[in-house]
Steps between C-alpha positions, in 0.01 A plus 500: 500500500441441137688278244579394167522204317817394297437228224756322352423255224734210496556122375347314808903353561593886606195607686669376827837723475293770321262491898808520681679772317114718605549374826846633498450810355244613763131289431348416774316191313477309187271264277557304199173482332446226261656451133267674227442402132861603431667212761614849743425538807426855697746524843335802668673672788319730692680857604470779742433857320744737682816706401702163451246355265753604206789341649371204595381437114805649327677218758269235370543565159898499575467168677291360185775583263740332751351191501467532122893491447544245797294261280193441715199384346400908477437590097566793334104602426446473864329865551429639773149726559374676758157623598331637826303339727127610576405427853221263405718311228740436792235377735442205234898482351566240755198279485615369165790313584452503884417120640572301755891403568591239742829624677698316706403183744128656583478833362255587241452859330158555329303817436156512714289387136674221457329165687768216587543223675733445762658252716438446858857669577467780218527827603323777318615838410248685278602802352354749296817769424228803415790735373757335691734232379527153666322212392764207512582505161873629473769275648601761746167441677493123504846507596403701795197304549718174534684611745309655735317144502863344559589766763237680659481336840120514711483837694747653322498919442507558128598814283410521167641786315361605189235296558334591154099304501608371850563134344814411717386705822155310501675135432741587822148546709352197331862283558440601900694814532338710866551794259592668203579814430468628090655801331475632193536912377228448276171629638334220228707224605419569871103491395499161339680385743286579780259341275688207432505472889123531519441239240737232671401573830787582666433900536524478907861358459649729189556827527526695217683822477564767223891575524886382491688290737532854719133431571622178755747584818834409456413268828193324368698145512330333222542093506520530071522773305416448116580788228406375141562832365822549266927516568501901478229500775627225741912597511434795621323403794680210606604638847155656548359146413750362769374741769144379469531106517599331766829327594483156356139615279471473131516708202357401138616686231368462146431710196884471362725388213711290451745748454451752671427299832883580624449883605207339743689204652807750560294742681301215735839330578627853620191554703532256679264168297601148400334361194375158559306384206498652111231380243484635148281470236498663136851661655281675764673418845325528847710435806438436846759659755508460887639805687773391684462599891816749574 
């Protein structure tokens, strides 16, 4: 896969809603570099080059406007640039703002060239994303991250669809999971991943696998399920979610709006799940659901 990188320019007091309208209209990752001489600072968002590419920018550049007439801290000279990625510029992009996050009780994120200390409880997850995106950064993640240390019970079976670099599927293993299973379409993904799994030593109980939620049986009976993918994805699948947890197991669903988090709890109530616990953060929701045994 290849991408590009959108720039937006910004007063540092919109560079916040100017990363989540990128993250809305399709990025699969942002940045906010530092202010330059000119007090602006550079929100980069980071976008798959396919047939949608257009879309997804003529729907940022919609959403910018938006915001503009709403009143939020978005200005007028806010421009937005675009410029593709070389292969070996992206194997760097991240190292510039990648560092070590603590997430959580006893999670910590770092990339493998970062040296940290850690606590005698810490647990590690180092993660180099490659091509992929994952590194604990976006709220989505950490959201996830939170509560799969809240819920993930010792011995549990794990799915982690759209796995991405593998950051959730490898902090199941390391929270005590038996075994995870991780899924992503993206051939990329599914190689840093695997990766991911090497570096964190937890290859023997992850299993990574290039393809959708087909790829499982419909009878797997996963303990928690957790999708951290978007509302258009997970809806749609809510009964084929259902048939591949377990009566009474989990699922954690993230990568939503605010508003547009209805279409999502509508579908999992009609398939059969409860939701148990919600968390938001920057108006990004992830929710926890039980399947209720028939």
């Amino acid at each position: 896969m290849t991408w590009a990188e959108a720039t937006v320019r910004t007063d540092p007091a919109g560079a916040e809603a100017v990363a989540s309208a990128m993250l809305e209209a399709g990025a699969h990752g942002t940045a906010t570099l530092p202010a330059g001489h000119d007090g602006k600072v550079a929100v980069v968002g980071y976008f798959p080059v396919d047939d949608r590419l257009d879309a997804r920018l003529a729907g940022l550049r919609a959403m910018l406007r938006r915001m503009r007439i709403a009143g939020l801290p978005v200005p007028a000279r806010s421009r937005l640039t675009l410029r593709p990625l070389k292969a070996e510029e992206w194997a760097t992009a991240w190292r510039a703002y990648f560092r070590p996050r603590r997430v959580g009780r006893r999670l910590v994120v770092a990339p493998p060239w970062e040296r940290i200390a850690l606590a005698a409880d810490d647990l590690l997850l180092l993660i180099d994303p490659g091509q992929a995106f994952g590194t604990g950064n976006h709220p989505t993640t950490q959201l996830c991250l939170a509560a799969l240390e809240q819920w993930l019970r010792r011995g549990d079976r794990v799915l982690d669809w759209g796995t991405g670099s593998g950051i959730l599927a490898i902090a199941a293993a390391k929270l005590g999971a038996a075994s995870v299973v991780a899924l992503d379409v993206d051939p990329v993904a599914v190689a840093a991943a695997r990766h991911n799994a090497d570096l964190n030593g937890v290859a023997e109980r992850l299993d990574v696998q290039e393809g959708d939620l087909d790829r499982v049986q419909p009878t797997a009976g996963f303990d928690l399920i957790v999708a951290n993918i978007v509302a258009e994805v997970i809806a749609p699948a809510a009964h084929r979610l259902a048939e591949r947890v377990r009566p009474g197991g989990l699922l954690v669903t993230s990568g939503i709006v605010e508003g547009s988090a209805w279409p999502v709890e509508a579908a999992l109530a009609a398939a059969g799940f409860a939701p148990i616990a919600t968390t938001t953060e920057d108006e990004w929701v992830t929710t926890v659901y039980r399947r209720v045994p028939a």
